[in-house]
C-alpha positions in Angstrom: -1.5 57.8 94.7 -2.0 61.8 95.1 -5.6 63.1 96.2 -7.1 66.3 95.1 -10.3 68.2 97.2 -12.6 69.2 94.5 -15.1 71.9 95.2 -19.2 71.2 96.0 -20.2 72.0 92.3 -17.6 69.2 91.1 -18.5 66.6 93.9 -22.4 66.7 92.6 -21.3 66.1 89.0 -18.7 63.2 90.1 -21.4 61.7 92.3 -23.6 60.8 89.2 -20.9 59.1 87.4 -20.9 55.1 87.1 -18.4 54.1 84.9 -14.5 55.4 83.8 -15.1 59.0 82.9 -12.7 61.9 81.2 -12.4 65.0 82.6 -11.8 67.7 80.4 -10.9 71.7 80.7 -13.0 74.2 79.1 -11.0 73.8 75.6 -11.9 69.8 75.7 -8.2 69.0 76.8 -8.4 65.8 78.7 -6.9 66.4 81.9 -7.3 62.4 83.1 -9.9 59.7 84.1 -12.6 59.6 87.1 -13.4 56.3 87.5 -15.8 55.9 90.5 -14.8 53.6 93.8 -17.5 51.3 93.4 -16.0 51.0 89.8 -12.5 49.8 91.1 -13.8 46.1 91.5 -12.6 46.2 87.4 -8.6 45.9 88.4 -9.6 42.9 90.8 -11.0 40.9 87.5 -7.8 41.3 85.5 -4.7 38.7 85.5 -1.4 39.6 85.0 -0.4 38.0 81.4 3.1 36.5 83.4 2.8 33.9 85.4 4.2 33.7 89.1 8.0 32.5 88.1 8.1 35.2 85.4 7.5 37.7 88.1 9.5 36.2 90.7 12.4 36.3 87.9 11.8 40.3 86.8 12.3 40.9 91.0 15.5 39.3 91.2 16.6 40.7 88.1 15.6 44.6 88.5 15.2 45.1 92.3 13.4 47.7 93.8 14.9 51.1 94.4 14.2 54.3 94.9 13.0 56.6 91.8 15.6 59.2 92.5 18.3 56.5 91.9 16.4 55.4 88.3 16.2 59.3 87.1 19.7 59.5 88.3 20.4 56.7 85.7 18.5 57.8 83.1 19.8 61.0 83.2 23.2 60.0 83.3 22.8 57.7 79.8 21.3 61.3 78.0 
């Protein structure tokens, strides 16, 4: 994950948020989500739909490597 330094103004309004936020420019465009640190506790109450052998399966199949090597192969098929 990337990290961005916001400015003083920014880190007041962020600090009142309690729950998944938008951000937005001036023109409304949503440029992404805030959601707060005490907020990530969410992702720790979700289960994966696939069980443990389904995932151990996907692994063997599609190993990891790197993203270079992917864009490399999706480039090469366009």
């Amino acid at each position: 994950m990337s990290s961005l330094t916001v400015d003083t103004p920014l880190v007041a309004q962020l600090g009142k948020v309690s729950a998944p936020t938008k951000l937005c420019d001036p023109s409304g465009r949503v440029l992404g989500t805030f959601l707060p640190e005490e907020d990530r506790s969410l992702y720790d109450r979700v289960a994966s739909p696939n069980r443990d052998e389904e995932l151990d399966r996907r692994l063997r199949e599609y190993p990891e490597r790197p993203l270079e090597d992917i864009l490399r192969g999706l480039e090469s098929r366009g």
